[in-house]
C-alpha positions in Angstrom: -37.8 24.0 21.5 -34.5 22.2 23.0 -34.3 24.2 26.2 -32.3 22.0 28.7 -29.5 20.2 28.1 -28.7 17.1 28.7 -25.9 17.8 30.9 -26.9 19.9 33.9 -23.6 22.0 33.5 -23.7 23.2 30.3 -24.6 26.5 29.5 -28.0 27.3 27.4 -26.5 30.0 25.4 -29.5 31.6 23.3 -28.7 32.9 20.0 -31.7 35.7 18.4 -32.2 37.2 15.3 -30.5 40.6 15.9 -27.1 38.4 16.7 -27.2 38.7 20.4 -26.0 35.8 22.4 -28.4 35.5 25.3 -26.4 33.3 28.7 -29.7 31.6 30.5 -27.5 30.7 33.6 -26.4 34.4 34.3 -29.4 35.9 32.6 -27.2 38.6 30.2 -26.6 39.4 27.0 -22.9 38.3 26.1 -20.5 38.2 23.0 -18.4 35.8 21.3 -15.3 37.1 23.2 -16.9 35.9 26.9 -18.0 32.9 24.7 -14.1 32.6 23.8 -13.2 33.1 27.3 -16.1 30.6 28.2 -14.3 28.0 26.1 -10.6 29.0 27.1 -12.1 27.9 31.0 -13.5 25.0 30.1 -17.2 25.9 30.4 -19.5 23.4 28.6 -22.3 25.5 26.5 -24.5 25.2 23.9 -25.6 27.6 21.8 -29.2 27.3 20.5 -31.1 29.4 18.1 -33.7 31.0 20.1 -36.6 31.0 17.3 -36.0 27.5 15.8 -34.2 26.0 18.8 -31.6 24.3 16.5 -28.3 24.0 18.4 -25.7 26.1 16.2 -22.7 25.6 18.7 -20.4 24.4 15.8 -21.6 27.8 13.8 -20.7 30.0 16.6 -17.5 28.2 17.2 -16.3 28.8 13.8 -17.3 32.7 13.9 -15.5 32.4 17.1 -12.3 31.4 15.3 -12.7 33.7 12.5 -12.8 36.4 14.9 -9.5 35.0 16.2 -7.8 35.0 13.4 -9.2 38.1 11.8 -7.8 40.0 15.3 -4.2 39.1 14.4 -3.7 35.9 16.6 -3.5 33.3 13.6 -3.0 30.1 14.9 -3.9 28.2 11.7 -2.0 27.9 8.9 -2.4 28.5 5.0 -1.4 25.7 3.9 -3.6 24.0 6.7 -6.4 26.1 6.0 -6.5 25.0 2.3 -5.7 21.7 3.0 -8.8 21.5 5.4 -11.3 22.9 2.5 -9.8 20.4 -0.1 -11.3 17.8 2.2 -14.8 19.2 1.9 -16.5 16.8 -0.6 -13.8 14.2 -0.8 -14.6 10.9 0.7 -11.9 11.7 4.0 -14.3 14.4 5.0 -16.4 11.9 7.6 -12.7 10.9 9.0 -11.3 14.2 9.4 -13.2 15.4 12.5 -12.6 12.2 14.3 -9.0 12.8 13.6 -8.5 16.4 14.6 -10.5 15.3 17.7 -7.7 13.0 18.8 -4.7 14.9 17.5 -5.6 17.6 19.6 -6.4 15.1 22.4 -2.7 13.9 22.1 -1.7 17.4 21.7 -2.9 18.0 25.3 -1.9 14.6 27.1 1.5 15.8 25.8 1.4 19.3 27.0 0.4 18.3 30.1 3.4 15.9 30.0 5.7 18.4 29.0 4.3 20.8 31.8 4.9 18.2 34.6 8.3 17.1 33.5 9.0 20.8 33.6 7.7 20.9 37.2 9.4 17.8 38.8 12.5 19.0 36.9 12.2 22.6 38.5 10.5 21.7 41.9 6.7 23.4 42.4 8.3 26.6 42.4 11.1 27.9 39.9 11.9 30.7 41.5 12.5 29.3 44.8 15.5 27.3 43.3 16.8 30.5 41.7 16.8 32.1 45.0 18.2 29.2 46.6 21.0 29.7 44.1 21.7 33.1 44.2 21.9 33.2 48.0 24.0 30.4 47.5 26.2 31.9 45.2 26.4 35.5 47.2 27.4 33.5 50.7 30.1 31.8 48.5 31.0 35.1 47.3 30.8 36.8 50.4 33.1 34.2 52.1 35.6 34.6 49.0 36.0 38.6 50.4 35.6 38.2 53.5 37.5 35.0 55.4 36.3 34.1 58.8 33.4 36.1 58.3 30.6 33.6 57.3 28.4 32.7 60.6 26.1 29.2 60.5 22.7 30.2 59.7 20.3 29.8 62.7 18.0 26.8 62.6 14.2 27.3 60.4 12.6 28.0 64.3 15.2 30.3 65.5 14.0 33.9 66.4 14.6 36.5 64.2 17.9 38.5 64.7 18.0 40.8 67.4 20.2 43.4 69.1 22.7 40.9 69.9 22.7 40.3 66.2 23.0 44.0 65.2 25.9 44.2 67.5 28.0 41.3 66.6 27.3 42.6 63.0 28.5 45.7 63.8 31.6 44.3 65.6 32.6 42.4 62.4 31.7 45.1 60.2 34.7 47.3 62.5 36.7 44.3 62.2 36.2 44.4 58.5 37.5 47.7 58.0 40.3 47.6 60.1 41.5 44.7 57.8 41.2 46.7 54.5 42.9 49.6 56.5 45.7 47.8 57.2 45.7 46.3 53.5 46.0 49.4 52.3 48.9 50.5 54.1 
């Protein structure tokens, strides 16, 4: 029987006649969803039937899929689908996987692409510029109301405010109103 792999981190996932996926590494019985979730993180595995010791990775992959789809998250389309089972038998078929393999290697380099263009266009973090932005646009609002009110910002060290804040704040707040007191007059 295959038991090791040849790859120290891959996963020896047993497969036994009553269905049940068997993880060697954790020692516990698991399903095709943590085998889904195994694959979504990038966890190498093999699956291996546990009485002949065939590996039936590709089998369980496939059920995995069909699972997927049957649960309402169809990725794959009919016209793919039946495109894909027209090539069974036809002399493409030894092509196809070879293909499929580097479309959805492109796929990726170009996702990962996209993703970093995204990131360099946005900064690291998005909603840091959108808070830069707002407070931006409120201090220009703020001086649009309010003339003479806006005070420079303290440098990144400065302390935070303190009483002497609260009172000048206060003072302007007093000043403030006796403005709109007097516009309203």
């Amino acid at each position: 029987m295959a038991e090791a792999a040849s790859d120290d981190d891959t996963v020896i996932i047993k497969k036994y006649a009553n269905r049940r996926l068997y993880n060697t590494r954790s020692s516990s019985y698991i399903t095709l969803d943590h085998l889904a979730a195994m694959t979504r993180e990038g966890i190498n595995y093999k699956v291996l039937d546990a009485k002949s010791g065939n590996d039936i990775t590709h089998t369980i992959l496939t059920q995995i899929i069909m699972e997927e789809e049957s649960n309402g998250e169809q990725m794959l389309p009919v016209n793919f689908l039946r495109e894909l089972i027209g090539m069974y038998g036809n002399s493409m078929q030894s092509l196809i996987p070879h293909y499929l393999e580097a479309s959805m290697d492109n796929f990726r380099a170009n996702q990962a692409k996209l993703h970093k263009a995204f990131e360099d266009s946005l900064g690291n973090n998005p909603l840091a510029k959108l808070a830069e932005q707002n407070m931006a646009m409120f201090k220009a609002a703020a001086a649009a109301f309010m003339p003479g009110s806006e005070k420079p910002e303290p440098p990144p060290a400065a302390p935070a405010p303190g009483a002497d804040d609260l009172s000048a704040l206060r003072d302007q707040m007093a000043e403030i109103q006796k403005r709109l007191d007097s516009l309203g007059k």
